[in-house]
C-alpha positions in Angstrom: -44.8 5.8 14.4 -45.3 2.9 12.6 -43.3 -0.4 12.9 -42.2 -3.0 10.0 -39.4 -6.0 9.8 -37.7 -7.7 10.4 -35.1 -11.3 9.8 -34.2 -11.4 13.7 -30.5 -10.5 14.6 -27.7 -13.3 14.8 -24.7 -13.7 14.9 -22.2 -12.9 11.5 -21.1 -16.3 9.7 -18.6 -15.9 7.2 -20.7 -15.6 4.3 -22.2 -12.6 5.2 -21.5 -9.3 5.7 -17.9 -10.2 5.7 -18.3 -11.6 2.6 -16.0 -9.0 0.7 -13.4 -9.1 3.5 -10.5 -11.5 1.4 -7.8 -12.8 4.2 -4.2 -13.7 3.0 -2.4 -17.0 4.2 -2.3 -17.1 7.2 1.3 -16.4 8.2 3.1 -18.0 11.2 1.9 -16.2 14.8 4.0 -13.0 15.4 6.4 -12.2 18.3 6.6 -9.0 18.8 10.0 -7.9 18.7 10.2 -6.6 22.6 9.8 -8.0 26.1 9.1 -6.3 29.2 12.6 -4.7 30.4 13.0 -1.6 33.0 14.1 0.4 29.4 10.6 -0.4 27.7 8.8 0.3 31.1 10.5 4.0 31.2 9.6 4.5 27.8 6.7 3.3 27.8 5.5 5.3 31.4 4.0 8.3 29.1 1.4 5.5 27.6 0.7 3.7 30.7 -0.1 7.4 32.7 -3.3 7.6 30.1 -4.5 4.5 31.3 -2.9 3.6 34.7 -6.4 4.1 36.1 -8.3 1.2 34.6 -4.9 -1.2 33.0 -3.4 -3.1 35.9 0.8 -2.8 36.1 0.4 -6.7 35.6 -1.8 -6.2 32.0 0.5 -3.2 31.2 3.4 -6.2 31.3 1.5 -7.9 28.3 0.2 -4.3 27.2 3.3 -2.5 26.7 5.6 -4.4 24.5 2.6 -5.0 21.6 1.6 -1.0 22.0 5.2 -0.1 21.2 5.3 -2.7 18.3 1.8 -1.7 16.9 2.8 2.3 17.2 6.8 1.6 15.1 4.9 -0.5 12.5 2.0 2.8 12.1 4.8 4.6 11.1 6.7 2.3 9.1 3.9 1.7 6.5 2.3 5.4 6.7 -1.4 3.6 8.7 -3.6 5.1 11.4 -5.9 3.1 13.5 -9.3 4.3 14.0 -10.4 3.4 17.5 -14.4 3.6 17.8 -15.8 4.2 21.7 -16.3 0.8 22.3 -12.4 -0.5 22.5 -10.8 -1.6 25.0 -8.6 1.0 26.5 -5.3 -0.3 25.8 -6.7 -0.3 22.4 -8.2 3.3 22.1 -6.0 4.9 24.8 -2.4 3.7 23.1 -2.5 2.6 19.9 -5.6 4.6 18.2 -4.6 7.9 16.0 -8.2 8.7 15.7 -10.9 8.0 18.4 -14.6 8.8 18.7 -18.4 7.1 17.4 -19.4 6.6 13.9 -19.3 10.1 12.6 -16.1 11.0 13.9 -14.3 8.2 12.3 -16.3 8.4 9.2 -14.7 12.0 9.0 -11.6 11.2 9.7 -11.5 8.2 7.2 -12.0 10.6 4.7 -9.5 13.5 5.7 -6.6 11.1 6.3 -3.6 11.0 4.2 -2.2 7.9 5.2 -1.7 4.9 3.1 -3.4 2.3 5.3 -6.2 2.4 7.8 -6.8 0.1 10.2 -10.5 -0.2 11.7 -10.3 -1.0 15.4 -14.1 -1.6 15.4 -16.8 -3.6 13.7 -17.2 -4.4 9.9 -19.6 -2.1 8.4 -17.6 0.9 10.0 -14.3 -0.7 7.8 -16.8 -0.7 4.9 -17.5 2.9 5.5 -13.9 4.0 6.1 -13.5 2.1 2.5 -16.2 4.1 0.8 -15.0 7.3 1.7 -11.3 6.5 1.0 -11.6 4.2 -1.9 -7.6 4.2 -2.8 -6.5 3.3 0.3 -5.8 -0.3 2.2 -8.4 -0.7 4.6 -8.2 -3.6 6.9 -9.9 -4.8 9.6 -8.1 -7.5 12.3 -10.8 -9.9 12.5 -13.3 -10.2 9.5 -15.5 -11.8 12.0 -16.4 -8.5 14.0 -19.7 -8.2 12.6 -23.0 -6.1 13.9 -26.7 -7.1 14.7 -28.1 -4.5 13.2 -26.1 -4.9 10.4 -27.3 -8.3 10.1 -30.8 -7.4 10.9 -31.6 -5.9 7.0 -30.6 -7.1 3.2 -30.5 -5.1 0.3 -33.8 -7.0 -0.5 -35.7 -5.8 2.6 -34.7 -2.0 1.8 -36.1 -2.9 -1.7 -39.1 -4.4 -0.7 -39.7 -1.0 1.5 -39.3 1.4 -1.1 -42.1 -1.0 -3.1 -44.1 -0.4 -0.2 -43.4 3.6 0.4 -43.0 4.7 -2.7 -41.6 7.9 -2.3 -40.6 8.1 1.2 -37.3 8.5 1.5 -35.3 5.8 3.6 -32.6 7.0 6.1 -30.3 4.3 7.5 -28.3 4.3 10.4 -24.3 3.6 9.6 -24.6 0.4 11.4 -25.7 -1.5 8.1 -23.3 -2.8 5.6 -22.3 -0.9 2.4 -25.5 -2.9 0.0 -27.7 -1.8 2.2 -26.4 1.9 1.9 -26.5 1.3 -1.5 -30.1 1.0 -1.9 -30.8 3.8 0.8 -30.9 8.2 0.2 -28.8 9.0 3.3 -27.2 7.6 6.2 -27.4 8.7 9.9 -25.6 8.1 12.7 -26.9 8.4 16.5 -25.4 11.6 17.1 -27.4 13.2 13.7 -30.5 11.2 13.2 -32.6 14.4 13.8 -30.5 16.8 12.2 -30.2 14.0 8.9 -34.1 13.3 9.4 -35.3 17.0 9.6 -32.7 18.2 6.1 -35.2 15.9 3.9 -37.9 18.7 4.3 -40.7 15.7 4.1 -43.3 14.5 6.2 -42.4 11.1 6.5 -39.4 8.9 6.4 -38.2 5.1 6.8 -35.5 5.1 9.4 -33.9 1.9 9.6 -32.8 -0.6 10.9 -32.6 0.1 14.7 -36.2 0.0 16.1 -35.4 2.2 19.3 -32.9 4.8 17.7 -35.6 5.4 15.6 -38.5 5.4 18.8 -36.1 8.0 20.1 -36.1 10.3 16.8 -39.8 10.2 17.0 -39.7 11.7 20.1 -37.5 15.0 18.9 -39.3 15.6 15.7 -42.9 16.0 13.8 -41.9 14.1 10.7 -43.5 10.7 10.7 -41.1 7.9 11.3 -41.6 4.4 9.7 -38.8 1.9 11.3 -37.8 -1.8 11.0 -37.7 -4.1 13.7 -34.3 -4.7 14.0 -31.8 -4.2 17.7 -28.7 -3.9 18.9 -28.0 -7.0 21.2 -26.4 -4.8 23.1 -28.2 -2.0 24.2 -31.7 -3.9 24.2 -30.9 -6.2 26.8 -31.3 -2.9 29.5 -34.8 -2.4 31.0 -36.0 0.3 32.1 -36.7 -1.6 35.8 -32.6 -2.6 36.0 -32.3 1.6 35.9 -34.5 2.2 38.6 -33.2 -0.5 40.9 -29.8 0.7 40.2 -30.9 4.8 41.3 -32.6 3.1 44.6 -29.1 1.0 45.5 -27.2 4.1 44.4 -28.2 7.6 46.1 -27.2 10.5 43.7 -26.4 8.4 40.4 -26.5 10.2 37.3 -28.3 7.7 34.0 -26.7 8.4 31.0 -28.5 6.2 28.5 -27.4 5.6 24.6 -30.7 6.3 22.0 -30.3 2.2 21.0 -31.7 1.3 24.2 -35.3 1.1 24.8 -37.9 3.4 25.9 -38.4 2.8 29.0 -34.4 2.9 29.7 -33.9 6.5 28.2 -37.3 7.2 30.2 -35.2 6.4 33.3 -32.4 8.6 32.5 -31.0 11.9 33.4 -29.6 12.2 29.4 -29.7 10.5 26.2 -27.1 10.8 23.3 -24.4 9.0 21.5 -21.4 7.8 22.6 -19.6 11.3 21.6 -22.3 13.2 23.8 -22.4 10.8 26.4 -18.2 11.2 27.0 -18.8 15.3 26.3 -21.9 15.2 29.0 -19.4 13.1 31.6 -16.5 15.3 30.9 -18.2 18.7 31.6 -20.6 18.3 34.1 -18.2 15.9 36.3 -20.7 14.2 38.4 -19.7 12.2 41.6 -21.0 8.8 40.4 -22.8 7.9 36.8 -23.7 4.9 34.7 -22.8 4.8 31.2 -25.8 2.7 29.7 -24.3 1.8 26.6 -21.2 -1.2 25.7 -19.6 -1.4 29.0 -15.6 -0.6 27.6 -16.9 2.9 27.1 -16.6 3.6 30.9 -13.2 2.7 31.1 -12.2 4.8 28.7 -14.0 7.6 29.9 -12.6 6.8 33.4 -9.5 6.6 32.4 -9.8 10.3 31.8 -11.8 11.3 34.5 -10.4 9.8 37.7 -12.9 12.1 39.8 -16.2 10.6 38.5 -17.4 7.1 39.9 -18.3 4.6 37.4 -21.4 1.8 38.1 -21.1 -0.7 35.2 -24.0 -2.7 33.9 -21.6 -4.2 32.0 -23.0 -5.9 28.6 -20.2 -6.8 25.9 -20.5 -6.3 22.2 -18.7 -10.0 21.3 -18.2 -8.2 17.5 -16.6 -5.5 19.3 -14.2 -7.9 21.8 -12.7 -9.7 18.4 -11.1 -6.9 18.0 -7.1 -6.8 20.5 -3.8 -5.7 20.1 -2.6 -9.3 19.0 -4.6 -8.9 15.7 -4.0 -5.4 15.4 -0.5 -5.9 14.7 -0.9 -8.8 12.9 -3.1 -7.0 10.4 -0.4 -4.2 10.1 2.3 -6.8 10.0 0.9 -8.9 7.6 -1.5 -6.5 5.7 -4.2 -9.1 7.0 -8.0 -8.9 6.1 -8.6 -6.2 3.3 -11.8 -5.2 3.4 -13.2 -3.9 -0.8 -16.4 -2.9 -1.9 -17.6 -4.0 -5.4 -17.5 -0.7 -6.9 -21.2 -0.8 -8.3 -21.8 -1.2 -4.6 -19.7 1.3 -3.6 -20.2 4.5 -5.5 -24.3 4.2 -4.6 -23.3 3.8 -1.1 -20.7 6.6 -0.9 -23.1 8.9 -2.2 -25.2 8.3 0.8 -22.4 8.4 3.2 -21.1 12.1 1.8 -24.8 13.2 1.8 -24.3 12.6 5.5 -21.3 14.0 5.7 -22.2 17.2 4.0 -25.4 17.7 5.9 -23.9 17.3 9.3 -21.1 19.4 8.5 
C-alpha cells in the first residue's frame, strides 16, 4: 500500500469548511417554554426509561423540559433531526428521528419528506444531507462542528493526485467536505469501503483521506490501495499497548475497535467495523463486559439499550462532535439558525459521487 499527504489536521476556523454555513442575527437566548413540574416529569417518564441507565434524575431536570420543547417545535415546522452515533444520549436517545453512522443518515437524508433537517453531528455530514436533499433547509446548530479529516485534504490536493495517478480512480471517505467530493468518482463510508472499493473492477485506487481506514481496506481486498496521510484525532490517539493493558486489568473483555484506529489497535481486537456493526455486534452477541474503541458517547448509547453488557470506556471526545447540545438544537429550530448551502457547481459534482455510493451499497 503505498502512502502520500498530507496538510496535518487542526482544528476548523471559520473560514474553512464552514465557509458556506451563513448564520442569521443572532437572536436573544431562548427560554424554553417549560420547567421541571411533577406534570412534565409524568409525561416525560416514557423518554427518560430510554435513557434512565446512563442520564442521571438530576440531568433529566435540565434534560427534560428542552427534549419536550425540541420534540413540539419538530412538529411545528415539519424537521427531523438526524442523530449520528457519536451524540450524546439525551441527544440521540430523545430528540433524534433518525439515528445511525454515515450511511444511514446519508439514506435517510434523502428519503425524508420533511421540510427541514437538522444535522445533530459534524459539518461535512450537513453538507451531505444538503447534497442529497437539495430543496430542503438544512441546518446545523453550531457551524463550528467541524472534522479532522475533513480538514486534512483541499480540493487542490485531490487535484494534484489525479495529476499524479492518472487514471486511478479516487474513493473518498464521507468525512471530507462537499469540494473535495466534488473532485472525487465515489464516496465510501466505514461500513462500505470494501464493497465501494471492489464495485470499481480496477486494480488500483486512491482512498482518501483517512490513512488507517484505508490500512484496514488493504487488509480485506487485492486491489492496490494508495492513501493520504491524513487521521482522525480521535481514533488515532489509541495504541495498540493501551488495548492489551486494558485485556490484562480486565479478565474476559471483549475489543471492539472502529477501522479509523490504527493497526496495531484493530490487531488487538476481537472485531473491527463501523459504528453501525460495532452497536449490531454488541447487541447480538451480549457479551458480559466490552470496550467500544471508537468516540466514547457511543457506549452510552449502546448502554443505554443494553443494561446487561458492562462498558470499560477509554473515553476520547470528538470536540466537533461535543458542540453539538440540546440548547443549540432548539435554537437552530427556533430560529432557523445556521443554513448550511452548497454552491451548486459544487454541489451537483459532489452529489453525483454521493448517489454513486448510495446506489452501489444499496
Amino acid at each position: 500500500m503505498e502512502l502520500v499527504g498530507a496538510h496535518s489536521a487542526h482544528t476548523l476556523s471559520a473560514s474553512e469548511d464552514v465557509a458556506s454555513c451563513a448564520p442569521r442575527a443572532r437572536a436573544k437566548e431562548p427560554v424554553t417554554p417549560y420547567t421541571f413540574t411533577p406534570a412534565l416529569k409524568r409525561e416525560m417518564a416514557p423518554l427518560y426509561e430510554r435513557v434512565k441507565h446512563v442520564v442521571t434524575p438530576m440531568e433529566w431536570v435540565h434534560y427534560a423540559p428542552i427534549v419536550k420543547a425540541i420534540n413540539e417545535l419538530k412538529v411545528k415546522r415539519n424537521a427531523v433531526i438526524l442523530a449520528h452515533n457519536y451524540m450524546t444520549p439525551e441527544i440521540f436517545h430523545c430528540v433524534g428521528d433518525f439515528k445511525g453512522d454515515s450511511l444511514q443518515l446519508a439514506k435517510e437524508a434523502a428519503r425524508t419528506e420533511a421540510d427541514v433537517i437538522v444535522q445533530a453531528g459534524v459539518h461535512f455530514m450537513a453538507e451531505t444531507s444538503k447534497l442529497l436533499s437539495p430543496d430542503k433547509t438544512v441546518l446545523i446548530p453550531d457551524p463550528l462542528a467541524g472534522c479532522s479529516l475533513a480538514s486534512s485534504i483541499t480540493p487542490e490536493d485531490v487535484r494534484a493526485l489525479r495529476a499524479a495517478y492518472p487514471g486511478v480512480p479516487i474513493v473518498t471517505y464521507v468525512n471530507t467536505s462537499a469540494a473535495v467530493k466534488a473532485e472525487c468518482d465515489i464516496t465510501c463510508t466505514s461500513s462500505n469501503a470494501v464493497k465501494i472499493v471492489e464495485s470499481l473492477g480496477v486494480p488500483r485506487v486512491l482512498l482518501i483521506p483517512d490513512q488507517y481506514l484505508a490500512k484496514y481496506v488493504q487488509t480485506k481486498t487485492k486491489v492496490e490501495i494508495i492513501a493520504w496521510k491524513g487521521a482522525c484525532e480521535v481514533h488515532e490517539r489509541f495504541t495498540g499497548e493501551e488495548m492489551n493493558a486494558m485485556r490484562e486489568a480486565e479478565p474476559g473483555l471483549k475489543i471492539i475497535a472502529h477501522p479509523e484506529c490504527p493497526p496495531d489497535v484493530i490487531n488487538a481486537s476481537d472485531f473491527t467495523g463501523s459504528t453501525a456493526a460495532m452497536i449490531d455486534w454488541v447487541k447480538t452477541k451480549r457479551p458480559a463486559k466490552v470496550v467500544l474503541v471508537t468516540e466514547c458517547s457511543m457506549a452510552s448509547n449502546v448502554a443505554a439499550e443494553a443494561p446487561d453488557v458492562e462498558f470499560v470506556r477509554p473515553c476520547n471526545l470528538c470536540p466537533h462532535m461535543k458542540r453539538i447540545s440540546l440548547e443549540n438544537i432548539y435554537e437552530a429550530l427556533l430560529y432557523n439558525r445556521y443554513e448550511v448551502t452548497v454552491d451548486p457547481v459544487v454541489a451537483e459534482k459532489a452529489r453525483r459521487a454521493v448517489e454513486r455510493m448510495v446506489e452501489a451499497s444499496a
